[in-house]
C-alpha positions in Angstrom: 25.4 -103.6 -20.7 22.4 -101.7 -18.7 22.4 -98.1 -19.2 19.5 -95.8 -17.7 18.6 -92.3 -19.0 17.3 -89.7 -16.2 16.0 -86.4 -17.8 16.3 -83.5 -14.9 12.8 -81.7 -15.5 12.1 -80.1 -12.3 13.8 -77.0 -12.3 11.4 -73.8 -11.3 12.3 -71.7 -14.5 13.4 -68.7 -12.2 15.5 -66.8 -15.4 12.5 -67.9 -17.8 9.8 -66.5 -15.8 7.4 -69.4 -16.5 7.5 -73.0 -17.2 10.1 -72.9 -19.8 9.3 -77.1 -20.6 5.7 -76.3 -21.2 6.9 -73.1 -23.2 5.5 -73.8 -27.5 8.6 -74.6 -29.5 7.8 -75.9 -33.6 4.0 -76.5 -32.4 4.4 -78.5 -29.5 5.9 -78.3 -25.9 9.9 -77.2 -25.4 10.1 -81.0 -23.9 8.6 -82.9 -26.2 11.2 -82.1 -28.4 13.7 -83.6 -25.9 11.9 -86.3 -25.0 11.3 -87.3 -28.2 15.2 -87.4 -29.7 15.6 -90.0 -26.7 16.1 -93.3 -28.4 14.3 -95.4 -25.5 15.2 -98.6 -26.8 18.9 -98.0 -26.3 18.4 -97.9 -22.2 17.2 -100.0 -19.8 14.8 -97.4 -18.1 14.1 -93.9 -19.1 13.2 -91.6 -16.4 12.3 -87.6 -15.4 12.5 -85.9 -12.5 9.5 -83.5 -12.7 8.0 -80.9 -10.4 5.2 -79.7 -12.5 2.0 -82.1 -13.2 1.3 -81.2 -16.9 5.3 -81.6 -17.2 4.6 -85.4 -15.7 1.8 -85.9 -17.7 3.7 -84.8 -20.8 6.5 -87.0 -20.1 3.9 -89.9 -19.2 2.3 -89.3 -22.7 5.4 -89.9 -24.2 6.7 -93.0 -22.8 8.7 -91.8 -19.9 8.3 -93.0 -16.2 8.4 -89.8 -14.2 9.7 -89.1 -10.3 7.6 -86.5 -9.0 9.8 -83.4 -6.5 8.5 -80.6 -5.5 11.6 -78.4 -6.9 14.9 -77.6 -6.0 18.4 -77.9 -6.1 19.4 -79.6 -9.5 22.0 -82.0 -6.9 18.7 -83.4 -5.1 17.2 -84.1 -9.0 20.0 -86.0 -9.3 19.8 -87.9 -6.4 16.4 -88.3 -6.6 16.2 -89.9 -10.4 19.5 -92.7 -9.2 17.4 -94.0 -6.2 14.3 -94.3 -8.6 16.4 -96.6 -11.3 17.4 -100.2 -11.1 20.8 -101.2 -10.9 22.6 -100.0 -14.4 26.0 -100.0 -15.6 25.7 -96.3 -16.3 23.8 -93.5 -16.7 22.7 -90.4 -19.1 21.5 -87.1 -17.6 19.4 -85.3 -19.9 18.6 -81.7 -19.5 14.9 -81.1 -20.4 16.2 -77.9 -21.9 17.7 -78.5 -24.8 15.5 -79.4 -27.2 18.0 -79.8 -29.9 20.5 -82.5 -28.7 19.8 -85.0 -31.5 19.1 -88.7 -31.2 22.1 -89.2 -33.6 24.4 -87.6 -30.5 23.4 -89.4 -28.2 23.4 -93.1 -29.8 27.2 -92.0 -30.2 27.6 -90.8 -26.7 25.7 -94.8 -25.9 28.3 -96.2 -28.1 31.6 -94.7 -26.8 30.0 -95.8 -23.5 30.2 -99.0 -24.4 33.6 -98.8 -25.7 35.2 -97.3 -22.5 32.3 -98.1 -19.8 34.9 -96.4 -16.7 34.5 -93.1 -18.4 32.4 -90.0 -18.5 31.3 -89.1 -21.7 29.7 -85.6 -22.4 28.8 -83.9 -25.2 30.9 -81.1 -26.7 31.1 -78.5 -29.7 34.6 -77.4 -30.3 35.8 -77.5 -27.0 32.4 -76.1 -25.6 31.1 -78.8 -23.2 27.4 -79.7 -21.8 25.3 -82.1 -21.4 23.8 -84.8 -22.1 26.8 -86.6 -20.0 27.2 -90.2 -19.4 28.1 -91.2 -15.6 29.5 -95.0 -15.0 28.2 -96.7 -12.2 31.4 -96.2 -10.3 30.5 -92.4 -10.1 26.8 -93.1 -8.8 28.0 -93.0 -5.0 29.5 -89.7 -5.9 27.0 -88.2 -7.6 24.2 -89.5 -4.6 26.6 -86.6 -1.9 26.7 -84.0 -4.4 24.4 -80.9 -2.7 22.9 -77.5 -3.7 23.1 -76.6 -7.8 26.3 -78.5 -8.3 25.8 -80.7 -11.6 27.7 -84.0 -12.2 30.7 -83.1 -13.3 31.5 -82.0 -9.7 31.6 -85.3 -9.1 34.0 -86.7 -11.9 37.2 -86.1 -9.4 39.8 -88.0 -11.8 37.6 -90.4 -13.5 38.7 -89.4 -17.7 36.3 -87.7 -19.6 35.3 -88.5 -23.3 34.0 -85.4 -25.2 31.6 -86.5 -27.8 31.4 -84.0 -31.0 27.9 -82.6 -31.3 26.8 -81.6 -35.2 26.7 -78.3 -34.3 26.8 -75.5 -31.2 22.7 -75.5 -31.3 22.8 -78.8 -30.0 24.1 -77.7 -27.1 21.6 -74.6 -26.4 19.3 -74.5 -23.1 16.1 -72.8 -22.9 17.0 -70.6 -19.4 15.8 -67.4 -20.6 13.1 -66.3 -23.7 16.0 -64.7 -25.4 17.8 -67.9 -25.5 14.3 -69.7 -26.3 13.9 -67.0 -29.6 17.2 -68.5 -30.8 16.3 -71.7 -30.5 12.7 -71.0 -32.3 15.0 -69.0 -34.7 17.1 -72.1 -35.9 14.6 -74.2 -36.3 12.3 -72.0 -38.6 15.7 -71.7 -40.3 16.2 -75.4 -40.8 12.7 -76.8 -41.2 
């Protein structure tokens, strides 16, 4: 079973008033810390959607193919990273803001994939629900007439979703504002 990962990284960082990715986070960039939870090996293509050229070159350094936009509604991101990927049988959206999502989540958001491949899977913290989130294929046409800053679950309709247990609320923490980028800086001096 083909599975592709597409991380949305072209947002312009309006609330953050700067390139939140680029922002230092435990000595290196906000992203890298996403990026590098990604277990590649588990998909058939790993891709980002990036408006920023140090945000490309940051995702080239680490392995990532990148699908360059010059920034906009998060519904074009998505269309734009499903016509760059090859035929899968599903695939996970990554925000490139939430640099604690662990690897361990999402090898157990691949797995129940795999288990029930016609559903969406999304990961969740006691009944608090985010992303990542795992689309099927079926979804993909869907997902390609979504418009403006509607995310994928507008597309779901009544296609069952799986809620994947995170370790722990921080998992599911973006980076939208500094305040919310001091918490995150926060837990992890609190947990290194």
């Amino acid at each position: 079973m083909g599975i592709s990962c597409i991380i949305l990284a072209a947002g312009q960082s309006t609330r953050f008033g700067g390139n939140k990715l680029l922002a230092p986070l435990a000595g290196k960039p906000l992203l890298a810390h996403t990026l590098q939870a990604i277990p590649k090996e588990l998909f058939a293509q790993v891709l980002a959607v990036v408006s920023h050229s140090d945000v490309a070159r940051l995702c080239l350094n680490c392995g990532v193919q990148v699908r360059g936009y010059e920034g906009g509604p998060q519904s074009q991101s998505i269309r734009l990273g499903l016509k760059s990927i090859k035929q899968t049988d599903g695939c996970l959206f990554v925000m490139g803001d939430q640099p604690l999502c662990s690897s361990d989540s999402i090898r157990r958001l691949v797995a129940a994939f795999q288990q029930t491949p016609q559903e969406v899977h999304r990961l969740s913290y006691q009944d608090q629900h985010s992303s990542p989130t795992l689309f099927p294929a079926q979804l993909f046409p869907a997902l390609m007439q979504l418009t403006g800053e509607r995310g994928g679950m507008a597309a779901v309709g009544d296609t069952p979703v799986h809620y994947v247990e995170a370790a722990g609320a921080h998992e599911l923490w973006d980076a939208d504002t500094p305040e919310r980028l001091t918490r995150i800086q926060q837990y992890l001096q609190a947990h290194l």
